[in-house]
Residue frames as qw, qx, qy, qz and C-alpha x, y, z in Angstrom:
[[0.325, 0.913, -0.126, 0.213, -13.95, 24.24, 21.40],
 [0.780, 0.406, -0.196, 0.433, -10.47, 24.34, 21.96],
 [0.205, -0.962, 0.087, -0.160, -8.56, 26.31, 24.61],
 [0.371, -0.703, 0.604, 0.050, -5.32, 25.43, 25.49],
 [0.793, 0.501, -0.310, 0.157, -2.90, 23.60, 22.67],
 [0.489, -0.706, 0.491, 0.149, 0.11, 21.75, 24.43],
 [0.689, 0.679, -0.230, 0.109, 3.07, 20.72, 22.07],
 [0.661, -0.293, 0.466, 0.510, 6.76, 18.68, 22.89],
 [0.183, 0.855, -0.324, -0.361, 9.46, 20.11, 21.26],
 [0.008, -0.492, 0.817, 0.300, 12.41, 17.64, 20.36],
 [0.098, 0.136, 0.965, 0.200, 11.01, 15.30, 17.55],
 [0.174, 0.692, 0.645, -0.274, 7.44, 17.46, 17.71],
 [0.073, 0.946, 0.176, -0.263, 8.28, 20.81, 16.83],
 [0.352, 0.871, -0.342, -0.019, 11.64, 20.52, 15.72],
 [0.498, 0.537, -0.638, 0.239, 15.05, 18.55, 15.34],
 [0.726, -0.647, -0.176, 0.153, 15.84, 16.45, 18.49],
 [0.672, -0.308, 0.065, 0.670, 18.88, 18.76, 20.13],
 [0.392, 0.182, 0.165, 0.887, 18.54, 21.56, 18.20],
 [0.122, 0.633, 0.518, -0.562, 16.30, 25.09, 18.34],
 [0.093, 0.054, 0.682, 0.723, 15.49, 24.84, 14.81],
 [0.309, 0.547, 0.683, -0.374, 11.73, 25.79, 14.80],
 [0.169, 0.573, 0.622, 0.505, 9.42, 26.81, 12.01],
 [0.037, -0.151, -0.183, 0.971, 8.98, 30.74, 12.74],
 [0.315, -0.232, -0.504, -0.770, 5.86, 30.66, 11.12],
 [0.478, -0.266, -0.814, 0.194, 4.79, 28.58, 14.07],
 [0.146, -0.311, -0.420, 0.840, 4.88, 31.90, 16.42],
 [0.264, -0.124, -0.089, -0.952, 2.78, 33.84, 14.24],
 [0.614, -0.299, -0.700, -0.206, -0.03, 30.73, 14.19],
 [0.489, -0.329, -0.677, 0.440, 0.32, 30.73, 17.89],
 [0.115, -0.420, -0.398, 0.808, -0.62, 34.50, 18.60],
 [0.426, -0.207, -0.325, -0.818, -3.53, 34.38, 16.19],
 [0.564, -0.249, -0.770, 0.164, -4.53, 31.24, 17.97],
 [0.236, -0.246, -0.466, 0.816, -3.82, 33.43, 21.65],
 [0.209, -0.088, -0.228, -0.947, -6.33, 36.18, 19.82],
 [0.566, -0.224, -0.574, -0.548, -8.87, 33.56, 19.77],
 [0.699, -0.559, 0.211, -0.393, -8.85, 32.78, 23.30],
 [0.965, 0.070, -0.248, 0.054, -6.42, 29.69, 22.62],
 [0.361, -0.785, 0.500, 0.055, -3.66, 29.48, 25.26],
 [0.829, 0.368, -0.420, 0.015, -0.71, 27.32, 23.84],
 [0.586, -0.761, 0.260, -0.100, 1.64, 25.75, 26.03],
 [0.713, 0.449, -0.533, 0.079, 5.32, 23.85, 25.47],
 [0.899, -0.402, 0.131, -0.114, 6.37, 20.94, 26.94],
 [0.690, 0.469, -0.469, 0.289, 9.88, 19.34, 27.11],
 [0.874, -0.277, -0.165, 0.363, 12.34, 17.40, 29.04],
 [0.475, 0.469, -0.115, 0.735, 14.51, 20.73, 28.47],
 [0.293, -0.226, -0.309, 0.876, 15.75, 23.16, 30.90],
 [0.232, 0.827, 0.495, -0.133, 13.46, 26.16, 31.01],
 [0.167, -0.772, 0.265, 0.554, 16.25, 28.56, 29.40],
 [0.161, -0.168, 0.676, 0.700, 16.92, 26.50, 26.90],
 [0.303, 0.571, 0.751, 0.136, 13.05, 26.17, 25.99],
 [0.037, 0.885, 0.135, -0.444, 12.77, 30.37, 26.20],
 [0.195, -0.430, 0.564, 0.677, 15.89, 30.35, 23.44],
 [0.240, 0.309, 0.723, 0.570, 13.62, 28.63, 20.94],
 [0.025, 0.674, 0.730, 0.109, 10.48, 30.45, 21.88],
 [0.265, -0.350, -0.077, 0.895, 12.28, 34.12, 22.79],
 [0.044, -0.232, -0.420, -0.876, 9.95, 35.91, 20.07],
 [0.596, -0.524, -0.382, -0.473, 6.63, 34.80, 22.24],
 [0.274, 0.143, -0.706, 0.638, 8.31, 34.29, 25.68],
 [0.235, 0.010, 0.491, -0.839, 5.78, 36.46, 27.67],
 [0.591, -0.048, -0.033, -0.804, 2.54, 34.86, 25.47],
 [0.780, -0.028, -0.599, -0.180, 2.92, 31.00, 26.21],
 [0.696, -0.613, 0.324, -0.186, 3.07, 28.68, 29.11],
 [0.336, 0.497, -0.789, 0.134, 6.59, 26.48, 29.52],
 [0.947, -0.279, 0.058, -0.145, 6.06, 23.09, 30.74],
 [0.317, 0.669, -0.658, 0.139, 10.15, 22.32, 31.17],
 [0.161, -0.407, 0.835, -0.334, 11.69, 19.29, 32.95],
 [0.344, -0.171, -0.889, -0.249, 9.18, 16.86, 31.86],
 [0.468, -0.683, -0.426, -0.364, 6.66, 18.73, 33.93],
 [0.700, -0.243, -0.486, 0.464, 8.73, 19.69, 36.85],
 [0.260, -0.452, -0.165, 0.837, 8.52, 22.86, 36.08],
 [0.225, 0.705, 0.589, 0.325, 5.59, 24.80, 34.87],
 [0.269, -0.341, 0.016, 0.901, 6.27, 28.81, 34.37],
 [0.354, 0.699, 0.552, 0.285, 4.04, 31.08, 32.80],
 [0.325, 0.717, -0.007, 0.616, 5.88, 34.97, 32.28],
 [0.203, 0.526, -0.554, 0.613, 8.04, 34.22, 35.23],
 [0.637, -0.295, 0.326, -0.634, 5.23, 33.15, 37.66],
 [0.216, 0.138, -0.960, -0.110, 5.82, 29.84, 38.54],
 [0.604, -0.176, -0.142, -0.764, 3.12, 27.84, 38.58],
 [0.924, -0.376, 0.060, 0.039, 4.10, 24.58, 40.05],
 [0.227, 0.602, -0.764, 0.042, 7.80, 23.04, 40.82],
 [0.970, -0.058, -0.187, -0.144, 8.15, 19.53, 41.49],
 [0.070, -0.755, 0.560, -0.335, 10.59, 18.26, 43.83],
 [0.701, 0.192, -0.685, 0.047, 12.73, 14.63, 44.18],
 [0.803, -0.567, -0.042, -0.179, 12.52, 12.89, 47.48],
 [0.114, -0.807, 0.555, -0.165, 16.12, 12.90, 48.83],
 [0.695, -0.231, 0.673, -0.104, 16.61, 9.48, 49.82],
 [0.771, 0.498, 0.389, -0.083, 15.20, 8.31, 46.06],
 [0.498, 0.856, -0.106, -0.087, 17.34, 10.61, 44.75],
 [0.203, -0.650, 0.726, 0.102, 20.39, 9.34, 46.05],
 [0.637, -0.092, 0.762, 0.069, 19.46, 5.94, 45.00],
 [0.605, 0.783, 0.143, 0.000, 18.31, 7.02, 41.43],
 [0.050, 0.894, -0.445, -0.002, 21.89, 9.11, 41.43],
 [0.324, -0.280, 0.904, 0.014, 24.07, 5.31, 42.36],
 [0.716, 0.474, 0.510, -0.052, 21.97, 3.83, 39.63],
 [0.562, 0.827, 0.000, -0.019, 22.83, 6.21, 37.06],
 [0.105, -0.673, 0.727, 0.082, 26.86, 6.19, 37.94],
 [0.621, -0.085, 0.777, 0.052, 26.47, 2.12, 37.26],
 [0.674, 0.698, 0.194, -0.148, 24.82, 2.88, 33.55],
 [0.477, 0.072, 0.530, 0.697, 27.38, 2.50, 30.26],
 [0.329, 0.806, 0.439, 0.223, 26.21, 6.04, 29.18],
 [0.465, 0.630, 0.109, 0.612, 27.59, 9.63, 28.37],
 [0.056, 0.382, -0.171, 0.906, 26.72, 11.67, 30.98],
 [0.391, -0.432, -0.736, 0.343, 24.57, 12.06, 34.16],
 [0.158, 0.189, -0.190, 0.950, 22.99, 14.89, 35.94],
 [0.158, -0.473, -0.739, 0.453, 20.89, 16.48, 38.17],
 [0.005, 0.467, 0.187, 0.864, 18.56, 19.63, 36.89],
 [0.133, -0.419, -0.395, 0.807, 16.95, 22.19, 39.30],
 [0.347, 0.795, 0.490, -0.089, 15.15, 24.99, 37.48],
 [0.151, -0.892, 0.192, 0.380, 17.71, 26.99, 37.19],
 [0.112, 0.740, -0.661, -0.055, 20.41, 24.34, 36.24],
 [0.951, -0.024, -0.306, 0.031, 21.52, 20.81, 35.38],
 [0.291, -0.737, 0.609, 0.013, 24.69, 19.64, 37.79],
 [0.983, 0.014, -0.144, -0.116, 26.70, 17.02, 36.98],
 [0.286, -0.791, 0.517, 0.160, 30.21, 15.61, 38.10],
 [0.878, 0.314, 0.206, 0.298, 31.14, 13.93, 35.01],
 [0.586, -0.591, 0.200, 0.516, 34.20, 14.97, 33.98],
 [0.504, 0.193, 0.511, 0.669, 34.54, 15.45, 30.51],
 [0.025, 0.569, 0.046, -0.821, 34.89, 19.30, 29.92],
 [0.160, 0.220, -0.567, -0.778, 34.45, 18.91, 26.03],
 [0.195, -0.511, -0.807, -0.224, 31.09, 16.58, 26.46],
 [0.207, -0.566, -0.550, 0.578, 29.63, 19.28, 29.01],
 [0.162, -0.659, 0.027, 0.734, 30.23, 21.74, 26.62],
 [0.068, -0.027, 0.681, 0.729, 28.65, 20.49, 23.73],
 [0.034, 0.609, 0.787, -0.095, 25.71, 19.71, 25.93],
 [0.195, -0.580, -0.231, 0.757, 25.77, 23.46, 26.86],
 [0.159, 0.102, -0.574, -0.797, 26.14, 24.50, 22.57],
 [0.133, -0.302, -0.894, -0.304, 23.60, 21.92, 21.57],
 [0.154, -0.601, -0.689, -0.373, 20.67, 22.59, 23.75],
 [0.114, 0.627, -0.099, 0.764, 21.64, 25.63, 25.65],
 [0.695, -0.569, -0.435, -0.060, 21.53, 24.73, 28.77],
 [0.123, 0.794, -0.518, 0.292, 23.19, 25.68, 31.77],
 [0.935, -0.054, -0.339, 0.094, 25.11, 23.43, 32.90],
 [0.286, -0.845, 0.341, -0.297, 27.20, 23.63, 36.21],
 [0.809, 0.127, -0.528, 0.225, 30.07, 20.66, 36.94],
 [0.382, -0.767, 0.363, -0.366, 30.89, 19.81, 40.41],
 [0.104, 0.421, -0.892, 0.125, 32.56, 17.43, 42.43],
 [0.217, -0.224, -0.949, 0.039, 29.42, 15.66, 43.56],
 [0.373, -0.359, -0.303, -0.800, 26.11, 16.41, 42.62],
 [0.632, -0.542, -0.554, 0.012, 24.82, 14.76, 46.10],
 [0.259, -0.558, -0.435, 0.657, 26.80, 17.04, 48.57],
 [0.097, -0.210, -0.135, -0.963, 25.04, 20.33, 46.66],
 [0.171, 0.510, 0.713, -0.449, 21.93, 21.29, 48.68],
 [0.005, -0.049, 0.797, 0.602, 19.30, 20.93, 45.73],
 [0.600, 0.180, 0.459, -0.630, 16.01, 21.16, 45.42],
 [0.019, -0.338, 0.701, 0.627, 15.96, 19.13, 42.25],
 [0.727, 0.371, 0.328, -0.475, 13.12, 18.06, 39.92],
 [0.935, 0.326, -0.071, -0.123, 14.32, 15.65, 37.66],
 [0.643, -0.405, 0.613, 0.217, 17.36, 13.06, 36.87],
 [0.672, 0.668, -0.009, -0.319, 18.89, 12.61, 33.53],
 [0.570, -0.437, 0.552, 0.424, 21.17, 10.58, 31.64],
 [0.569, 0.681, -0.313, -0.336, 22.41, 11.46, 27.86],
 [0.921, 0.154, 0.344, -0.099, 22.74, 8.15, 26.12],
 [0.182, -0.475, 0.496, 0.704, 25.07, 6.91, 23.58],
 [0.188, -0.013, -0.581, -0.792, 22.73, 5.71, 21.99],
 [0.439, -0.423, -0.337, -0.718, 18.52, 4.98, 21.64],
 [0.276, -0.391, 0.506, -0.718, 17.15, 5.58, 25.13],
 [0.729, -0.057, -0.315, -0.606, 14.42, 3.19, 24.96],
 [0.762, -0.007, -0.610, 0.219, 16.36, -0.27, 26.08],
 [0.404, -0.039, -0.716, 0.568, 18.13, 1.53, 28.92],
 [0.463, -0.156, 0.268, -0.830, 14.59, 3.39, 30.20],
 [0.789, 0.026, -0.467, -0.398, 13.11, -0.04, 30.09],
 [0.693, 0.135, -0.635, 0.313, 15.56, -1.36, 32.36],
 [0.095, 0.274, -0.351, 0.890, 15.68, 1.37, 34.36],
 [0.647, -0.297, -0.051, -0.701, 11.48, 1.26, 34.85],
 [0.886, -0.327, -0.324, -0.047, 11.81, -2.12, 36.55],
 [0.455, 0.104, -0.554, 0.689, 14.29, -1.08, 38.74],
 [0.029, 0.025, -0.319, 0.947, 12.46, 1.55, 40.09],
 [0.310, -0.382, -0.663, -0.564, 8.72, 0.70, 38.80],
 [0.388, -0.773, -0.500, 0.035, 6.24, 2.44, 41.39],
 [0.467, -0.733, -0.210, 0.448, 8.42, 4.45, 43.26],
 [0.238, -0.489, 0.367, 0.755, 10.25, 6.47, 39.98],
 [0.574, 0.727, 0.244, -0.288, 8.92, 7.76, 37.15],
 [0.502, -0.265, 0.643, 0.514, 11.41, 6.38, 34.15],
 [0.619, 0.729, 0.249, -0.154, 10.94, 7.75, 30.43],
 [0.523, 0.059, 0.300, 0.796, 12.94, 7.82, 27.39],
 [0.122, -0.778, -0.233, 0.571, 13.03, 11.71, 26.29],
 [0.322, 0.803, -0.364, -0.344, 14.12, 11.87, 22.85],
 [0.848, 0.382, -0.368, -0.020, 16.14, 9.71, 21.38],
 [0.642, 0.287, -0.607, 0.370, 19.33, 9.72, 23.63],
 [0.001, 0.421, -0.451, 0.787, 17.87, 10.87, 27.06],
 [0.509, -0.396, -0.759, 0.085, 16.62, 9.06, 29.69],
 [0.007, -0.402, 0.533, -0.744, 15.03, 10.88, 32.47],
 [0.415, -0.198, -0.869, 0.181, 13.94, 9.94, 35.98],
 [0.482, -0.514, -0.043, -0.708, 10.73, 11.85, 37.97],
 [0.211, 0.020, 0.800, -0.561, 9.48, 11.37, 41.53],
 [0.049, 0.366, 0.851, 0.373, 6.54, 9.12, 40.51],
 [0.041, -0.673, -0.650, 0.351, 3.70, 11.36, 39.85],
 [0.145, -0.778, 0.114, 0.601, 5.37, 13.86, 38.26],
 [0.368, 0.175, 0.589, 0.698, 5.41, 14.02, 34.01],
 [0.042, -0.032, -0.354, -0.934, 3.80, 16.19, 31.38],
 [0.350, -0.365, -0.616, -0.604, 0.80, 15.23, 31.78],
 [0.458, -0.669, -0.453, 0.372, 0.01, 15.96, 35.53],
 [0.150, -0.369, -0.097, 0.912, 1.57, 19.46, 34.85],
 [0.081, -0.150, -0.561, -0.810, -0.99, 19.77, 32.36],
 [0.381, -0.549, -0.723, 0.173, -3.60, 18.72, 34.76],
 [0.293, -0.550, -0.355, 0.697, -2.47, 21.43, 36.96],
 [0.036, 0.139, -0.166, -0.976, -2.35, 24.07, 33.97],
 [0.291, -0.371, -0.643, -0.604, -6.17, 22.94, 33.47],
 [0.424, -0.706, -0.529, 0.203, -7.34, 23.09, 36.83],
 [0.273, -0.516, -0.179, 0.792, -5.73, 26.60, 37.57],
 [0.272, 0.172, -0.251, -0.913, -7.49, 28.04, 34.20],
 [0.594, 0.309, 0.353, -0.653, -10.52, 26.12, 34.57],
 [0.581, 0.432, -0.451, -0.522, -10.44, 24.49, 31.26],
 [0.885, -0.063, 0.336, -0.315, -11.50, 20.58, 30.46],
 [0.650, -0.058, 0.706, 0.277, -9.78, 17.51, 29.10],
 [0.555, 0.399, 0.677, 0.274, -11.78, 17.89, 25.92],
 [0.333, 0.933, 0.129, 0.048, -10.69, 21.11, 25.41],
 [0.253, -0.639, 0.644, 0.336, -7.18, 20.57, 25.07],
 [0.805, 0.569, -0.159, -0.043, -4.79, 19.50, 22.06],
 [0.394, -0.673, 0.592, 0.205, -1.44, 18.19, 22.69],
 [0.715, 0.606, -0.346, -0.044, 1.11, 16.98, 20.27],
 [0.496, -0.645, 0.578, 0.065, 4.16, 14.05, 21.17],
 [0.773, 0.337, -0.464, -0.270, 6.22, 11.89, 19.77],
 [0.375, 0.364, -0.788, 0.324, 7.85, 9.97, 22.96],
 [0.447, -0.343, -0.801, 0.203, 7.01, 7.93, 25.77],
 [0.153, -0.223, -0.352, 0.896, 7.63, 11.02, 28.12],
 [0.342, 0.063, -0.116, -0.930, 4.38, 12.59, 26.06],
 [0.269, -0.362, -0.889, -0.078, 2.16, 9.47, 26.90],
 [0.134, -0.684, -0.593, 0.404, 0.40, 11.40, 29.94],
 [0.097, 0.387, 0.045, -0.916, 0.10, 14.61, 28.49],
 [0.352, 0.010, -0.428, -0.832, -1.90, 13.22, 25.42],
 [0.243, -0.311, -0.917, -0.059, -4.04, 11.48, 27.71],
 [0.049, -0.630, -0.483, 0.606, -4.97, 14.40, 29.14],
 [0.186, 0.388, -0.237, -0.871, -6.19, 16.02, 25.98],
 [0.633, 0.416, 0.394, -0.520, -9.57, 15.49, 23.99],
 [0.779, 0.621, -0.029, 0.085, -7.45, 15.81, 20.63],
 [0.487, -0.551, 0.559, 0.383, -3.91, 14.15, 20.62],
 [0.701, 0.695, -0.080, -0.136, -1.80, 13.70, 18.08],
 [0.866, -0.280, 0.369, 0.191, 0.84, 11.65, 17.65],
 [0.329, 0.777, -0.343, -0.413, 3.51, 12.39, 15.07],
 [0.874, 0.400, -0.276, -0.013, 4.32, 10.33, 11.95],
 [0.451, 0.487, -0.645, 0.378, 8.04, 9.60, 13.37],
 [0.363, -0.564, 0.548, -0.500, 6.86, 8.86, 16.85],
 [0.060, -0.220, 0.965, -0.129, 7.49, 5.63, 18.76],
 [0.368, -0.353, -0.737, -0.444, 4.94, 2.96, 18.08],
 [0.347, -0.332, -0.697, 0.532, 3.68, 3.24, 21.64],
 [0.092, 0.308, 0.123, -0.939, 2.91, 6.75, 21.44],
 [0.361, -0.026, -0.574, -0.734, 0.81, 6.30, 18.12],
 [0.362, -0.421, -0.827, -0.087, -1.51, 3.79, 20.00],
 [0.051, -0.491, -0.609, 0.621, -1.90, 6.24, 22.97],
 [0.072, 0.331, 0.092, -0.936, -2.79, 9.21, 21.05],
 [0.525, 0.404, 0.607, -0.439, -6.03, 9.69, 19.06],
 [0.637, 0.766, -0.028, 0.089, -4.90, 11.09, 15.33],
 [0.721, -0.025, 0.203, 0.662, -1.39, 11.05, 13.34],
 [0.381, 0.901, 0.055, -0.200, -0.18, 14.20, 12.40],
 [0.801, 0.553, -0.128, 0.191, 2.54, 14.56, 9.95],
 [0.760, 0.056, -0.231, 0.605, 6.49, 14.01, 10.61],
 [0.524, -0.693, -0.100, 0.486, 8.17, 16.63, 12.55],
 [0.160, -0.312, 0.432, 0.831, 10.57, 17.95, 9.53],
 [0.077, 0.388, 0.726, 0.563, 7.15, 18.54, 7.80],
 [0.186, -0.279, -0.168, -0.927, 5.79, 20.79, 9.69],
 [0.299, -0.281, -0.911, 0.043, 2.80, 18.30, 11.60],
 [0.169, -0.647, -0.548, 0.502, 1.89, 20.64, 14.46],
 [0.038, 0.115, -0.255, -0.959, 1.85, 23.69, 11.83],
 [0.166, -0.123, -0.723, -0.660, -0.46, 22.18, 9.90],
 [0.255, -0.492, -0.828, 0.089, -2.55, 20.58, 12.20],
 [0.264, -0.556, -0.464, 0.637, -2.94, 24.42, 14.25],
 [0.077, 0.139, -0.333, -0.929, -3.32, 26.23, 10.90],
 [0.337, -0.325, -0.710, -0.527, -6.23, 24.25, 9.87],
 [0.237, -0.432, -0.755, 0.433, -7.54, 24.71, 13.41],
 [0.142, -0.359, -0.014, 0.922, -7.05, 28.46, 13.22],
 [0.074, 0.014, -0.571, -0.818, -8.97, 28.11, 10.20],
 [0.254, -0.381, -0.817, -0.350, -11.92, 26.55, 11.05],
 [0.244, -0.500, -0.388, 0.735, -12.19, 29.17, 14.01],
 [0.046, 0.347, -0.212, -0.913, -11.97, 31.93, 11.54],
 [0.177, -0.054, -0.745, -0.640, -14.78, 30.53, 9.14]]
């Protein structure tokens, strides 16, 4: 039986970049929650900007934000993850050498970055609500910081690829969507914070569901009995996960958690 349903947002649940979701999605989730099913979202996003999409159920799900760096469940944090200083400077002089849009450093609270363009910072800020804090140099802020990120100009994929053999063992390198690359202290993705959100409610591998469509959602659907890969997701993903469910602008994880709901109820 089922108990705990995890679920990426950008490209899973909805638009990459935007906080278009299927309302219908919330009710499904808090019949689900009735039935003993705990649901949980995942994303490379900020945890503020994940609470904007999900503000109608805020207090009845868990938030996996930062690509697992931060797990929160109605304010109670339940883990933070946290970049090894040294690494991070040298991740941070990696990402200034990259041909890409933007940089930054995220906290829980807050990305920093000291790029300069006021009108890219501020679209990041529209787009996926985030907060976003410019300084002169995101290395002399004392940070506790759980992830690295750079916003592409275009598909992440080539320059996380490049990036993982720089750093391979000692940095945890994923594309994140289409234009975001981000960088973890190795050990540290969606699917170890899922770990943790099974070992602190007791619940098994093979009672979990999780839904992805990016690299970054490899280890979370290995840590689930029934993955699902969505129709639009990178080939890579489709091989890790166990079933397809339909495209993202179709609804996929609706369907797949209605018909679940159903066979509960019957």
């Amino acid at each position: 039986m089922i108990k705990l349903i995890a679920s990426d947002m950008d490209g899973t649940l909805l638009p990459e970049g935007t906080p278009d979701i299927n309302p219908e999605i919330f009710e499904v989730i808090l019949k689900l929650k009735k039935k003993g099913v705990i649901f949980a979202a995942a994303s490379g996003r900020q945890y503020g900007s994940m609470v904007n999409v999900f503000s109608p159920i805020q207090d009845d799900i868990i938030f996996i934000a930062e690509n697992g760096g931060y797990v929160v469940c109605r304010g109670y944090d339940m883990y933070r993850g946290s970049f090894d200083r040294a690494l991070l400077e040298e991740v941070v002089d990696y990402m200034r050498h990259q041909d890409v849009r933007i940089s930054m450093v995220n906290t829980p609270e807050a990305g920093y970055t000291d790029c300069r363009d006021i009108e890219l910072i501020e679209d990041i800020r529209q787009r996926y609500h985030f907060n976003m804090i410019q300084v002169d140099d995101v290395l002399k802020q004392k940070l506790d910081v759980t992830k690295a990120a750079l916003y592409c100009k275009s598909d992440a994929l080539e320059i996380a690829q490049a990036a993982e053999k720089q750093f391979s063992g000692r940095v945890k390198v994923m594309a994140a969507g289409d234009l975001w690359v981000d960088f973890m202290q190795e050990g540290i993705d969606k699917g170890t914070a899922l770990a943790k959100i099974q070992q602190q409610l007791n619940i098994k591998v093979e009672e979990t569901m999780a839904f992805g469509d990016n690299y970054n959602d490899i280890g979370m659907l290995e840590r689930a009995g029934e993955s699902y890969a969505m129709e639009n997701a990178r080939e890579g993903v489709k091989k890790a996960a166990r079933h397809i469910a339909a495209r993202n602008d179709q609804d996929g994880v609706l369907k797949v958690l209605k018909e679940l709901l159903k066979s509960m109820e019957e």
